[in-house]
N, C-alpha and C positions, 0 to 999 in steps of 0.2 A: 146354688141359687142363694143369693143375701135374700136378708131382711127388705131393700128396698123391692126387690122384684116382690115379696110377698104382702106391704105396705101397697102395690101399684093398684090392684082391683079398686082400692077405698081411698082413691088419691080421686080429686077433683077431678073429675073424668068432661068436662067441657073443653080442656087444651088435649088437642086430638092427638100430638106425641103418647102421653099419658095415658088416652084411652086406647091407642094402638098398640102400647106398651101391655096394657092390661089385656087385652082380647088374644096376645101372644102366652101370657103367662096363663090364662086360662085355658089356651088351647096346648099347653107344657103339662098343665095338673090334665087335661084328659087324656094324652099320652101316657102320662105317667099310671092313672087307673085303665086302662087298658093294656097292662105292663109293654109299650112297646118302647117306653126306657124307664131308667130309675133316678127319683129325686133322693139327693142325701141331704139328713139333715146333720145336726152336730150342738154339740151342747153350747157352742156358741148363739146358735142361732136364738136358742129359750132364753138367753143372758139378755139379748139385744131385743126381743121381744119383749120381755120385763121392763123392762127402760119407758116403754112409749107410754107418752102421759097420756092420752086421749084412750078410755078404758073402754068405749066402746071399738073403738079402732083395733085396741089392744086383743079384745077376744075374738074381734073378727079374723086378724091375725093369726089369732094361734087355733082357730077354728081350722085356719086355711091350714095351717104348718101340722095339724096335727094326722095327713096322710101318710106323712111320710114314714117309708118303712125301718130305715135303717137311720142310726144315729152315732155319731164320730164322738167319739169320749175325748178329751183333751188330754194329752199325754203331754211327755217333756222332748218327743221327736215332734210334733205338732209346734211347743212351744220354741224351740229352737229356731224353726223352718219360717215360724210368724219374724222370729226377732231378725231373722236375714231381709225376710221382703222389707220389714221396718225400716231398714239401710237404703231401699230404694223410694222412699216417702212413701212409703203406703201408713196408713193409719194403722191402731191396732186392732182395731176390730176386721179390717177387712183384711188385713195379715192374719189373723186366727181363721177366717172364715176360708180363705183361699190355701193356707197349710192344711186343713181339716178336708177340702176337695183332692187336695195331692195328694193325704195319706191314703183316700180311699179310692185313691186311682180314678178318680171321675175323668173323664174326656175334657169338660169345659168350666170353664164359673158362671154365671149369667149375674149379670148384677143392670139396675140402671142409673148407679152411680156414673156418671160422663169423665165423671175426673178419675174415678178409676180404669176407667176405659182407656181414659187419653195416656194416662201413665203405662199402662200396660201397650199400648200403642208405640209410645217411643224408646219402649226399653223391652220389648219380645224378648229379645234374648236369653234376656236375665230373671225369664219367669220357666216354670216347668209345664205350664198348663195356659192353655188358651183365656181369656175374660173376653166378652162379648156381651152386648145387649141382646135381651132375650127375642125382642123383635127381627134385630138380624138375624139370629142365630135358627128362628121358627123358619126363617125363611130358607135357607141353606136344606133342612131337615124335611123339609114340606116337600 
């Protein structure tokens, strides 16, 4: 899960995409303390967290991220694995973020970045690991 799925709860929740995006990640974090799956995090995500100007958003953020049990150190097989996705336009943060789910064998990425959806959409192939909105993806799992 990026940083935008963890930003979604404290996104202007009147555009109903948004707040069905959020009611998805909320009902991800009660799965997740119920261990009937596992959220990873990774040291990118605290990098990308740091970043957000709005300081109250910021700790509510890392309020939210701070369940997570397990955290993905950033290595030179991680960095590697980012600089290939790079090659397929992925940005770099979401290259670090989605190397750091394949190294720790996660099933899925959940983001609701749409442009990284859409990329991963037209080039499946050339990815090791599913990316999905977290809304769809509640709903598969549901």
């Amino acid at each position: 899960m990026d940083v935008c799925c963890l930003n979604r709860p404290f996104d202007d929740q009147t555009q109903h995409k948004i707040h069905l995006e959020a009611e998805a990640i909320k009902i991800i974090f009660e799965k997740n303390e119920l261990q009937k799956l596992e959220i990873i995090s990774s040291e990118v995500i605290d990098l990308e967290i740091s970043k957000i100007p709005n300081l109250m958003k910021k700790r509510q953020v890392q309020l939210l991220a701070s369940v997570y049990k397990d955290k993905i150190r950033i290595n030179d097989e991680i960095i590697n694995q980012a600089r290939t996705l790079e090659l397929l336009g992925i940005t770099a943060f979401d290259a670090l973020h989605i190397s750091c789910a394949l190294y720790a064998k996660a099933e899925v990425f959940l983001t609701t970045d749409e442009d990284l959806v859409n990329k991963y959409e037209l080039q499946k192939d050339e990815f090791q690991i599913r990316i999905v909105n977290p809304l769809e993806w509640i709903y598969e799992v549901e």
